[in-house]
C-alpha positions, 0 to 999 in steps of 0.5 A: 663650210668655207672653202666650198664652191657652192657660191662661185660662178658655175664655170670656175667650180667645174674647174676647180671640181674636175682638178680634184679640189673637192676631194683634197677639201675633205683632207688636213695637212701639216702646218708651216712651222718655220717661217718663210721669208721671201728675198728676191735676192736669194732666189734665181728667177727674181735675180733680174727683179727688184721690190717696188713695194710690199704690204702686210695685214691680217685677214680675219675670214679664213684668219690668215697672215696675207703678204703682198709682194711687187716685183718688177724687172730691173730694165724692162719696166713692163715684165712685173709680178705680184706675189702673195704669200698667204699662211692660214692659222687654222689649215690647209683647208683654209688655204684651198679657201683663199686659192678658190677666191684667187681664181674668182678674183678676176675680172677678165673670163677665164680660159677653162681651156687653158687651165691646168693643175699645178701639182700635174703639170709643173709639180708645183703644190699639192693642189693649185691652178694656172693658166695663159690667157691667150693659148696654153703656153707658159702661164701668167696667173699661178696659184698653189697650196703647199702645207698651210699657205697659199701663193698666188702669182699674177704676171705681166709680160712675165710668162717665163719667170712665173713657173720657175719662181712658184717652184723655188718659192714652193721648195722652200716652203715644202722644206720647211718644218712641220707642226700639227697645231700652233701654241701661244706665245708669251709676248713683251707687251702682254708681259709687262701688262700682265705684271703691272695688272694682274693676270686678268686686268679689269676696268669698267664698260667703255673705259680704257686699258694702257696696254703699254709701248714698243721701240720702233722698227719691231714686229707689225702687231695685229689685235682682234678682240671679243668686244670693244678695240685696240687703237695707237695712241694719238700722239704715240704711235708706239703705244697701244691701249684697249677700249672696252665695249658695253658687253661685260663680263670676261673679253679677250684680246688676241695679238697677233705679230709677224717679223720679215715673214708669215709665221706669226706668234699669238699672244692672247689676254683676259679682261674682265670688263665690269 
């Protein structure tokens, strides 16, 4: 099952498993509904902080929408922090899956001493971890599971700002309306493809489907597919198209888009591949 600690390292199970991660594993949560998005600017304990750079993907294994967000000190070059905001489409679970993988991610040893729950401790999160790494003062990796999404705080010369940010970050999340279960949403690109192609366009194996073109500057897409891909065309990196594999029959094309935050909508799309 994913998520259990049966393959980490015997010294970060024992952590995670005298925390109560094993317990909350075996339990569900309310999904994000309202999207988060993180301004720096609108938050107190990032006021003194500015963006170096951020980046967006899809993970497929939990299938999450993962943020990376890099922040460093306006005047003290060496105070920086990596923030990352992960919403796991299927559940709480996964996002207790993504935190296990946060702790094992290091490569330094982990302080077992030094580390405390979040949710005990700070009152941060319904399940989460932090430590220091030289003594038990005020921790340098944070990482908690509020709803559907995981947050993840490692810092350098950061010690005061880690635990004030995760609370502002994880009241906002906390505040956020809930959902049991995502929908579909039709999207613009499917839209017109359904209109110009039918409900379920057809093509033969290896052959390839205009799937259509979007302005500039919108949302940031991400397709998985049953079989075969979907790729920019090389002198229009707005347009998209689907090559189909060798595997006929129906296939789905499944899109995936986000704007500024981690709340993605889902689009999905037939073929019938012959």
């Amino acid at each position: 099952m994913l998520g259990d600690l049966a393959g980490l390292p015997p010294m970060i199970r024992d952590v995670l498993s005298r925390l109560g991660y094993n317990e909350l594993l075996r339990q569900e949560r309310p999904l994000l509904a309202e999207d988060y998005v993180f301004d720096s600017k609108a938050i107190a304990a990032a006021k003194d902080l500015k963006l170096e750079y951020e980046n967006v993907f899809l993970q497929e294994t939990p299938l999450s929408v993962v943020r990376q967000i890099h922040l460093q000190h306006g005047s003290n070059p060496h105070t920086a922090l990596q923030l990352t905001l992960a919403l796991c489409w299927n559940g709480f679970r996964d996002a207790l899956a993504l935190l296990s993988r946060f702790v094992e991610s290091f490569e330094r040893r982990i302080p077992e001493e030094n580390v405390v729950s979040t949710a005990q401790a700070h009152q941060i999160g319904e399940f989460g971890v932090s430590w220091a790494w030289l003594d038990k003062g005020a921790p340098d990796i944070l990482g908690f599971v509020r709803k559907n999404v995981f947050v993840g705080i490692r810092g350098h010369d950061a010690r005061e700002l880690t635990i004030s940010l995760a609370r502002e970050v994880d009241a906002a999340l906390g505040r956020g309306t809930s959902t049991e279960k995502y929908g579909d949403t039709a999207h613009p690109l499917f839209n017109e493809l359904r209109r110009r192609e039918g409900e379920l366009p057809k093509l033969p194996a290896t052959g390839k489907l205009p799937l259509g073109t979007l302005p500039a500057a919108q949302s940031t897409l991400f397709f998985l597919t049953s079989s075969g891909s979907v790729n920019r065309e090389s002198d229009k990196p707005q347009s998209w198209y689907y090559r189909a594999g060798t595997q006929t029959g129906r296939q789905e094309i499944t899109l995936y888009w986000v704007d500024a935050g981690i709340l993605p909508g889902r689009d999905r799309l037939g073929v019938d591949v012959n």
